[in-house]
C-alpha positions as CSV (number, residue, x, y, z in Angstrom):
1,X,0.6,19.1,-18.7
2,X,3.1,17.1,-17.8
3,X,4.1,15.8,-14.3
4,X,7.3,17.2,-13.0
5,X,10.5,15.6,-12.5
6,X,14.2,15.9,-11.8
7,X,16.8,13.9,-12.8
8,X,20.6,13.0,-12.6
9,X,22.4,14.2,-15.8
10,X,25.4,11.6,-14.7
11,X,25.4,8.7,-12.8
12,X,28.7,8.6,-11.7
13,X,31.4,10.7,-10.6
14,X,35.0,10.1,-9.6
15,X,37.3,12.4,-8.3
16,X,40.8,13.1,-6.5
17,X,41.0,14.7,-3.0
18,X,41.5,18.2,-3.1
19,X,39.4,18.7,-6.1
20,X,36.3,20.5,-6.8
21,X,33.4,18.2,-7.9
22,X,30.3,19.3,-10.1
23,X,27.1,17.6,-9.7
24,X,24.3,18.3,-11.8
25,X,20.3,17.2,-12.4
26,X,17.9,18.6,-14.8
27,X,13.9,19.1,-13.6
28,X,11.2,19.7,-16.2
29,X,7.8,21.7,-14.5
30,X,5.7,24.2,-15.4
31,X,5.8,26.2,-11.9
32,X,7.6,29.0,-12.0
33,X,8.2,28.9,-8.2
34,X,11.1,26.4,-7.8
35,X,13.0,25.2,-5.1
36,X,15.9,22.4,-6.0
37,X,17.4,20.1,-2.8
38,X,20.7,18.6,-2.5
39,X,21.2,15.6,-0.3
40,X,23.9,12.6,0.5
41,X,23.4,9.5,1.9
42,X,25.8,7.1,3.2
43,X,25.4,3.4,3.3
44,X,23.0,2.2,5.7
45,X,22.1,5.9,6.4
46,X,19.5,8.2,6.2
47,X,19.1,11.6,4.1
48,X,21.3,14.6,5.0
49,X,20.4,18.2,4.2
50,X,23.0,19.4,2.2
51,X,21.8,23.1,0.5
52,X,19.1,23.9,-1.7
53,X,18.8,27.2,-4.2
54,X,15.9,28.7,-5.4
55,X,14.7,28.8,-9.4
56,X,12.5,31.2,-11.4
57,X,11.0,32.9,-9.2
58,X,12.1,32.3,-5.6
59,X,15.5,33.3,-6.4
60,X,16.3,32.5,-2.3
61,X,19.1,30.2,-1.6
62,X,19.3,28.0,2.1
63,X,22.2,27.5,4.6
64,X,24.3,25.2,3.4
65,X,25.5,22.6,6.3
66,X,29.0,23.0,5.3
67,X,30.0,25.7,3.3
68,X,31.9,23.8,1.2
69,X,28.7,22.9,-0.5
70,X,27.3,25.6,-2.9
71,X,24.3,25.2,-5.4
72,X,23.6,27.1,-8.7
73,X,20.5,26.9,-10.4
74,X,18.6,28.2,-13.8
75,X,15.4,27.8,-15.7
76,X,16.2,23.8,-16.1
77,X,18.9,22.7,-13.9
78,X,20.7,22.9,-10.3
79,X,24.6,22.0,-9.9
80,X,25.8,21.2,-6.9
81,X,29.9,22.3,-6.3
82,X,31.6,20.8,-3.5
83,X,35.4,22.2,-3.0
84,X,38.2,20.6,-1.3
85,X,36.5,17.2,-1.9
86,X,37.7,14.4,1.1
87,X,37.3,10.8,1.0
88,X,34.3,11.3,3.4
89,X,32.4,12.9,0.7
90,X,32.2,9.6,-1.0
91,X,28.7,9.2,-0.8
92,X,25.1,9.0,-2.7
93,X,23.8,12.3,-4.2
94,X,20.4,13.4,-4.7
95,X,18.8,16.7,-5.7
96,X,15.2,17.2,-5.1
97,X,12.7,19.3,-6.7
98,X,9.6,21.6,-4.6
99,X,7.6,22.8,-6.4
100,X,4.6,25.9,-5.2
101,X,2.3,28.6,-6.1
102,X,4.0,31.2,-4.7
């Protein structure tokens, strides 16, 4: 058994304003209840909540806290889209995996 993890599948993204942005990590676990977190950070900041999407078999998705923000997920991965990107989204991404037993 192997420990679970998530991970970015690009480091880097660039992109216009206006534009819609993809996003995108891939997690590995053997628990079939999933729950995949997206957050930014800006410089010198902390952590914001961002959305997060259920996988397997909590198929539940949260409030995003702008609804600009929406996150798809399947049995490997969760993609965060963000529409009508601004130059205030220039930020640090990071998706988080939670896993449970039910």
């Amino acid at each position: 058994m192997t420990a679970d993890q998530i991970r970015p599948n690009k480091e880097t993204s660039v992109m216009k304003e206006d534009e819609v942005v993809s996003l995108s990590c891939s997690y590995d676990t053997s628990s079939r209840y999933v729950r995949l977190y997206w957050y930014r950070q800006y410089p010198n900041g902390e952590p914001q909540y961002l959305t997060w999407k259920g996988a397997r078999e909590w198929s539940s998705t949260g409030k995003p806290a702008d609804p600009r923000f929406k996150s798809t997920t399947s049995e490997t991965s969760t993609e965060l889209t963000i529409t009508g990107v601004t130059l205030s989204d220039s930020a640090l991404y990071y998706c988080a995996l939670r896993v449970g037993t039910q």
